[in-house]
Each structure stands twice: as structure tokens, then as C-alpha cells.
N, CA, C and O atoms as a GROMACS GRO file, in nm:
protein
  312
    1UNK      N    1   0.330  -1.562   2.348
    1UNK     CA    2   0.367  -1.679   2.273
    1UNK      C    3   0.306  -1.677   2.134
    1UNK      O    4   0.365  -1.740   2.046
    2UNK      N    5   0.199  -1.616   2.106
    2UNK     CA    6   0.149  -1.643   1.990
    2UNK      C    7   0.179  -1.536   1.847
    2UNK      O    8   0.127  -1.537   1.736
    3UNK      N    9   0.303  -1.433   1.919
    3UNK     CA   10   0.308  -1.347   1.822
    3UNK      C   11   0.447  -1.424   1.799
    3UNK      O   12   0.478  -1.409   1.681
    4UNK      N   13   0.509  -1.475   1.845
    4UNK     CA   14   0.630  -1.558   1.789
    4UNK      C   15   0.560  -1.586   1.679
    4UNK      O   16   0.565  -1.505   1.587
    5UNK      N   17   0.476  -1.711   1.663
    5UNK     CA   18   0.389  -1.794   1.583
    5UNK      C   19   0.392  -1.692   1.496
    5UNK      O   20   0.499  -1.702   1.438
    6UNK      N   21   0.304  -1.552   1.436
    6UNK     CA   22   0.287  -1.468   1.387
    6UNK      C   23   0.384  -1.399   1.311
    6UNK      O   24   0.365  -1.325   1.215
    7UNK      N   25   0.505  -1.434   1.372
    7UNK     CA   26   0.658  -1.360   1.337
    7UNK      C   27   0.703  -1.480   1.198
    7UNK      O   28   0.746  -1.447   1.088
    8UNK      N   29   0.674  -1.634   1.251
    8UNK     CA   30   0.750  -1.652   1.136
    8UNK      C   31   0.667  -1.721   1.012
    8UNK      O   32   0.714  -1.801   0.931
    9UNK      N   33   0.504  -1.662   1.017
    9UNK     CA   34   0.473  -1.649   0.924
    9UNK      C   35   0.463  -1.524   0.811
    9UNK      O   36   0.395  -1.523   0.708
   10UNK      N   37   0.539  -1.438   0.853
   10UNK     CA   38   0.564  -1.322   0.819
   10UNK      C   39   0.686  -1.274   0.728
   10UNK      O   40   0.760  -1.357   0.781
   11UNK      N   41   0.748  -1.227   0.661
   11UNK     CA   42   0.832  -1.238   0.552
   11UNK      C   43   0.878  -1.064   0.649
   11UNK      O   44   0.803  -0.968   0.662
   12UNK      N   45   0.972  -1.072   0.683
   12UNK     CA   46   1.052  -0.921   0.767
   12UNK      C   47   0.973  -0.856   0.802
   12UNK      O   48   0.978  -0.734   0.794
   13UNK      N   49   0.838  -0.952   0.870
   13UNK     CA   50   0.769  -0.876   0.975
   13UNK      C   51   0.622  -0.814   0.959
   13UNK      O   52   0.532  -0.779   1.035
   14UNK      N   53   0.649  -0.822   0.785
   14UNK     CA   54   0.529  -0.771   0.773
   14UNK      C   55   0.469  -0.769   0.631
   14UNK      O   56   0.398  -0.674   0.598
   15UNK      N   57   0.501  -0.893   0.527
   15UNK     CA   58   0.448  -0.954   0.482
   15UNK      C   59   0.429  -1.110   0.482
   15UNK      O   60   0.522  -1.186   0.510
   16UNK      N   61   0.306  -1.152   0.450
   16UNK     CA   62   0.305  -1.292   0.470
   16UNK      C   63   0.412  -1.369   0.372
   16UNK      O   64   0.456  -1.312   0.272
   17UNK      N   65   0.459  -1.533   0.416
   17UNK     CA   66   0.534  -1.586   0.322
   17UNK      C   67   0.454  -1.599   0.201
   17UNK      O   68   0.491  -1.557   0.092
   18UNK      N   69   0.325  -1.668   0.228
   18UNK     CA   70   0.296  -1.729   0.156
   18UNK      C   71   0.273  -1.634   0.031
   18UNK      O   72   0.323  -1.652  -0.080
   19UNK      N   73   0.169  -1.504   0.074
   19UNK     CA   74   0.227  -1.354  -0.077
   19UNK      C   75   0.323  -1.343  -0.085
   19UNK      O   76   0.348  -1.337  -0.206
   20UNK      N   77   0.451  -1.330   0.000
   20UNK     CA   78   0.600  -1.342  -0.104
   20UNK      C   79   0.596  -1.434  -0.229
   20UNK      O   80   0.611  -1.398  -0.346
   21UNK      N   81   0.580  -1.524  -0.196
   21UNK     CA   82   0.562  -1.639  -0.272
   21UNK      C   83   0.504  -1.660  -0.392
   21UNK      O   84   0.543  -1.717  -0.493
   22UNK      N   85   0.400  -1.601  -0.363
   22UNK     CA   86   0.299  -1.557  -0.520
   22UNK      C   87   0.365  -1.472  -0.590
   22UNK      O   88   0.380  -1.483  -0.712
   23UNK      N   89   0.419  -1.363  -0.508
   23UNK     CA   90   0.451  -1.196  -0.590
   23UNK      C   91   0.559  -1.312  -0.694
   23UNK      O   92   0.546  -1.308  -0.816
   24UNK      N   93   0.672  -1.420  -0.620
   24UNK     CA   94   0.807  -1.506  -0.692
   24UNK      C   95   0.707  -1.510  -0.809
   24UNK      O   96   0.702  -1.419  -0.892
   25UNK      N   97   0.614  -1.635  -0.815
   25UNK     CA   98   0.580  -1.754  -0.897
   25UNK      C   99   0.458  -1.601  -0.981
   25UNK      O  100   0.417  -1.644  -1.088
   26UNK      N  101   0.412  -1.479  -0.959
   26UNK     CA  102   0.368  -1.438  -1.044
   26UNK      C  103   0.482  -1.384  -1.133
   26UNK      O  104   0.449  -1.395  -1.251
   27UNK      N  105   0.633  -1.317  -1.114
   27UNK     CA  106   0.694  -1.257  -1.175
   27UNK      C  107   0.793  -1.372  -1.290
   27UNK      O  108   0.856  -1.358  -1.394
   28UNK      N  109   0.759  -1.486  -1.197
   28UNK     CA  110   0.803  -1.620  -1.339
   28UNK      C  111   0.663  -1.599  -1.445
   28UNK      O  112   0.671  -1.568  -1.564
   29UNK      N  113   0.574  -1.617  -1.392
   29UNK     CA  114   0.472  -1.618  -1.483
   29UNK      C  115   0.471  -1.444  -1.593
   29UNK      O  116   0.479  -1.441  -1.715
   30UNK      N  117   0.463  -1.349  -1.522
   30UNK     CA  118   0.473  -1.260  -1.621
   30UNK      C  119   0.604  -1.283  -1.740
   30UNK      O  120   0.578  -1.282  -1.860
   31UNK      N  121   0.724  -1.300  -1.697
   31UNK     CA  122   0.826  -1.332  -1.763
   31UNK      C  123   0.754  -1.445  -1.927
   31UNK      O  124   0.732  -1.432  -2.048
   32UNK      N  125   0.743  -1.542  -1.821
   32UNK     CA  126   0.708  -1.644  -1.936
   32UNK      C  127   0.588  -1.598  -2.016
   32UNK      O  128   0.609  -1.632  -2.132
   33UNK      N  129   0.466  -1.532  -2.006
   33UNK     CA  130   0.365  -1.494  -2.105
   33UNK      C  131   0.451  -1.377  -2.189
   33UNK      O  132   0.428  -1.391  -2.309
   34UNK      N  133   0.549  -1.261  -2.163
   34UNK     CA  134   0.593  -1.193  -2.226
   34UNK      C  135   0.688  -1.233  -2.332
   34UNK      O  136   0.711  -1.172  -2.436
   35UNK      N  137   0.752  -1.372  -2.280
   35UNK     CA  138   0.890  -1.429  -2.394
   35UNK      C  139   0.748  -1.533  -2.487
   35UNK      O  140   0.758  -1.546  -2.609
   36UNK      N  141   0.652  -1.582  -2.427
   36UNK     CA  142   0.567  -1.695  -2.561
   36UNK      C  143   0.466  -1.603  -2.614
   36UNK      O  144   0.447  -1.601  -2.736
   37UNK      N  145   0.390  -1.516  -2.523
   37UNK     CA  146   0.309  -1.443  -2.576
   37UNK      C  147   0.320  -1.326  -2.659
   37UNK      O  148   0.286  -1.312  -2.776
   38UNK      N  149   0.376  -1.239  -2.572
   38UNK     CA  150   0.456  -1.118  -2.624
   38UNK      C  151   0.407  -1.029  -2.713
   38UNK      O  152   0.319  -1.061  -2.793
   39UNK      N  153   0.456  -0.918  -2.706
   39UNK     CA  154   0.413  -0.787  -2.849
   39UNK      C  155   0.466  -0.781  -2.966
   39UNK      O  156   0.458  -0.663  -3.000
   40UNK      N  157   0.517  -0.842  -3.048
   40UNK     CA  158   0.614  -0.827  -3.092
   40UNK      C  159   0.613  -0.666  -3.204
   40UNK      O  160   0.706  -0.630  -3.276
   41UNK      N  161   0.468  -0.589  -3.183
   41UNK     CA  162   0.496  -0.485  -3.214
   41UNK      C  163   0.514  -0.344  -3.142
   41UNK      O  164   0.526  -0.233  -3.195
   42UNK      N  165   0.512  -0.371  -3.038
   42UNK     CA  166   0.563  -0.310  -2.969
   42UNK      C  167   0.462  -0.170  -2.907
   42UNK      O  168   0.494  -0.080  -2.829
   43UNK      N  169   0.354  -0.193  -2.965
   43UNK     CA  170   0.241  -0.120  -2.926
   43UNK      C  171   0.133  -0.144  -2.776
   43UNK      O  172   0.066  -0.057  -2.720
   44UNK      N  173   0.143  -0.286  -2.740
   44UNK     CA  174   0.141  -0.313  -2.689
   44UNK      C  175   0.160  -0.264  -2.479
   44UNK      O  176   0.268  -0.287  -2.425
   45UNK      N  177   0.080  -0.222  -2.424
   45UNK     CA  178   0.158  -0.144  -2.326
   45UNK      C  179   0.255  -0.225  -2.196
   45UNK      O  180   0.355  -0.184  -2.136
   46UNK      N  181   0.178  -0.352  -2.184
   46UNK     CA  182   0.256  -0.412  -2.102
   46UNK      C  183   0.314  -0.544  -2.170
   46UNK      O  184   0.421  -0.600  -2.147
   47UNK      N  185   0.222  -0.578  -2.254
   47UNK     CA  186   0.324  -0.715  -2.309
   47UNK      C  187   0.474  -0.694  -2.367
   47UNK      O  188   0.567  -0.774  -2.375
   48UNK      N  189   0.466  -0.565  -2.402
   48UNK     CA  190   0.545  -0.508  -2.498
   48UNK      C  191   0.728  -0.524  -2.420
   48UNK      O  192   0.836  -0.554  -2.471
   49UNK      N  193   0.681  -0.481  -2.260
   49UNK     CA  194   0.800  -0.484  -2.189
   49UNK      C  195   0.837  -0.584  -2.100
   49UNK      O  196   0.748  -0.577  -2.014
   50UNK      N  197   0.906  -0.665  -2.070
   50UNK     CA  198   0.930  -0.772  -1.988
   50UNK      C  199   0.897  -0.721  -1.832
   50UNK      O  200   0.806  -0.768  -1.764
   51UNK      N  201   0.985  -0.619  -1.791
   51UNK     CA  202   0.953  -0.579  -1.697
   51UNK      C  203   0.836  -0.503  -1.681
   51UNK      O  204   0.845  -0.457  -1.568
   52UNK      N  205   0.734  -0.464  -1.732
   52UNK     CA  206   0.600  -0.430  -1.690
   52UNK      C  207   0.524  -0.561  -1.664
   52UNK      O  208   0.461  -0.584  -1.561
   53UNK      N  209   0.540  -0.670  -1.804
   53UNK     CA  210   0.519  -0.824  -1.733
   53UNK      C  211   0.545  -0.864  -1.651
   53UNK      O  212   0.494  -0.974  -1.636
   54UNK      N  213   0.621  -0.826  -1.555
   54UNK     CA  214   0.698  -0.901  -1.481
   54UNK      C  215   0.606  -0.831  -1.332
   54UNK      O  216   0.562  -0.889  -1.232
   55UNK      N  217   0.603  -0.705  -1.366
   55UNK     CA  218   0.545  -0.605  -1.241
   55UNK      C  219   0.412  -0.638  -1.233
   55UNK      O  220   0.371  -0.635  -1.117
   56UNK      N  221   0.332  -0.667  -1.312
   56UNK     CA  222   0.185  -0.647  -1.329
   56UNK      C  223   0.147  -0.833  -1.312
   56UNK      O  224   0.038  -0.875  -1.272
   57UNK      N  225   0.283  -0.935  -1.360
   57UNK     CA  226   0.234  -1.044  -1.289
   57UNK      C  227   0.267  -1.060  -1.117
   57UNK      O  228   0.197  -1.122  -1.037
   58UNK      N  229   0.368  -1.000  -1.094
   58UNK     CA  230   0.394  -1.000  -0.938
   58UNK      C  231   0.277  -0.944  -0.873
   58UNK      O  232   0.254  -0.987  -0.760
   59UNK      N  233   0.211  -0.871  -0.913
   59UNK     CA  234   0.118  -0.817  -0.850
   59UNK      C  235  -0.006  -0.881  -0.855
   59UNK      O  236  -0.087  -0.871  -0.763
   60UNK      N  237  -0.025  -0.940  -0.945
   60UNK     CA  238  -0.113  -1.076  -0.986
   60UNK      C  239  -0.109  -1.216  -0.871
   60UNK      O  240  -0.204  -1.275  -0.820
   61UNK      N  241   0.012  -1.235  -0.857
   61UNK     CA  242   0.066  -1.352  -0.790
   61UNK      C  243   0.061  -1.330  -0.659
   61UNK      O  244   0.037  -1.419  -0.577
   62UNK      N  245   0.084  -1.208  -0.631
   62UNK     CA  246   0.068  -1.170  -0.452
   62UNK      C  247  -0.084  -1.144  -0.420
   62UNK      O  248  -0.111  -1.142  -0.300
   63UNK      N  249  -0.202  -1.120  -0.520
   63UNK     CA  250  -0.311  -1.038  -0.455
   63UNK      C  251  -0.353  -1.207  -0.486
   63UNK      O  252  -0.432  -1.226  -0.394
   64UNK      N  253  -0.348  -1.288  -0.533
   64UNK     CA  254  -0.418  -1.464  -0.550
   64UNK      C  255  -0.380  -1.508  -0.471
   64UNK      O  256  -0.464  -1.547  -0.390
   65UNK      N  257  -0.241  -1.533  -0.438
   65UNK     CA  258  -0.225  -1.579  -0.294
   65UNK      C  259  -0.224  -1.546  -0.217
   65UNK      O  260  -0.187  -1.631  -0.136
   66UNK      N  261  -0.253  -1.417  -0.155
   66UNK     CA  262  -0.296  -1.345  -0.062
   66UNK      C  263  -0.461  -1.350   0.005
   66UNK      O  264  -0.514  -1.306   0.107
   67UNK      N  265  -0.510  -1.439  -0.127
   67UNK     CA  266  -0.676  -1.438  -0.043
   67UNK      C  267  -0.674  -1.577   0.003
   67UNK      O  268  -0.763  -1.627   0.071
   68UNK      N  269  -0.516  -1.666  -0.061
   68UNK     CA  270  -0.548  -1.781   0.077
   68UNK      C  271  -0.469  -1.767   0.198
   68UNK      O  272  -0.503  -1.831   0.298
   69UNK      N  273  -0.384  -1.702   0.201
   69UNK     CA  274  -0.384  -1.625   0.308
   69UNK      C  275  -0.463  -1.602   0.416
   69UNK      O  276  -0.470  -1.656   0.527
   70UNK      N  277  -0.521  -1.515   0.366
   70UNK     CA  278  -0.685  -1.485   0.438
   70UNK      C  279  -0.768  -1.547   0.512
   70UNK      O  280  -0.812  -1.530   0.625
   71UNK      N  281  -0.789  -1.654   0.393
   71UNK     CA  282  -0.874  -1.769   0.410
   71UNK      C  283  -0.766  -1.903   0.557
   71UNK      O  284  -0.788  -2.009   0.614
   72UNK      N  285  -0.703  -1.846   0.553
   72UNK     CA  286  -0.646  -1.961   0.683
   72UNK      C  287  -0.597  -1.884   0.811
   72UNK      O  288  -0.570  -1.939   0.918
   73UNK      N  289  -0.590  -1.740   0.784
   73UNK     CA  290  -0.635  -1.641   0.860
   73UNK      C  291  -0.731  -1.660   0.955
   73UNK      O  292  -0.721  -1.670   1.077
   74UNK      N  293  -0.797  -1.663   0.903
   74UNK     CA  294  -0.992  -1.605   0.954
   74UNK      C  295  -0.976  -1.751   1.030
   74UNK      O  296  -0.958  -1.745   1.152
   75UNK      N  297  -0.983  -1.917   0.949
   75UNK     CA  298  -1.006  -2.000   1.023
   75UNK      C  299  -0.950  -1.995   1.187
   75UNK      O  300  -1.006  -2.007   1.296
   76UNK      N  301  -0.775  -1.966   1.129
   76UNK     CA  302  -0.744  -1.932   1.294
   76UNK      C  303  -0.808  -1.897   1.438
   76UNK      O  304  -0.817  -1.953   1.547
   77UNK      N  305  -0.849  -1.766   1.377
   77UNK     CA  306  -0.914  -1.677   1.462
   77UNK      C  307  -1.056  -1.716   1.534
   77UNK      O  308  -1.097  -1.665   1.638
   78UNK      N  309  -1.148  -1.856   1.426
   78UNK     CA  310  -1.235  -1.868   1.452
   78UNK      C  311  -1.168  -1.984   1.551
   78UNK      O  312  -1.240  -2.050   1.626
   0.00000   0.00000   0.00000
């Protein structure tokens, strides 16, 4: 019974929703620092490209919400 439970906190089994979720709301966030912030000279290695913004905030957004994750993890277990 309790790996049901386990199943549909899980995003196809084998990531959590809630890091799906971050990886979303980091790749809005890279987007948006690259269109206000941006390179506009182009030297720049990641501001420079939307999609490196976009990759390097998803990855941002999944490893932050991933430690609350964790953190309601562990309580479980305890």
C-alpha cells in the first residue's frame, strides 16, 4: 500500500512532482533574467543565450526544490 502513495508522488516514476515543478518555474525564471537582464554583447556565456538561461535555470529550480523534497522525505520516514 505504501508504494502506491510513493507512485503518485513521483512524476513517471521516478522523479518527484514537486522537482518537476521547480525544473517549470526555474526555466520561467531563466527565460525572464535573460529577456530583462541579458548580454546584450554577446560575450557573455550563458546570459548571452536564452536557452543556456533557460538550462542552467531549470537546473537551479529542480536542485531548490528538491531539498524540500527531502526535507518532507526524511520527516516521513521519521
Amino acid at each position: 500500500m505504501a508504494e502506491n502513495n510513493d507512485n503518485k508522488r513521483l512524476l513517471f516514476g521516478k522523479i518527484p512532482v514537486i522537482s518537476a515543478i521547480g525544473a517549470v518555474v526555474g526555466i520561467i525564471g531563466g527565460y525572464i533574467y535573460y529577456a530583462k537582464v541579458g548580454c546584450s554583447s554577446g560575450s557573455c556565456a550563458i546570459t548571452s543565450n536564452p536557452w543556456l538561461s533557460m538550462l542552467w535555470g531549470a537546473a537551479m529550480g529542480y536542485l531548490v526544490f528538491d531539498i524540500f523534497a527531502g526535507k518532507k522525505k526524511k520527516k516521513q520516514e521519521e
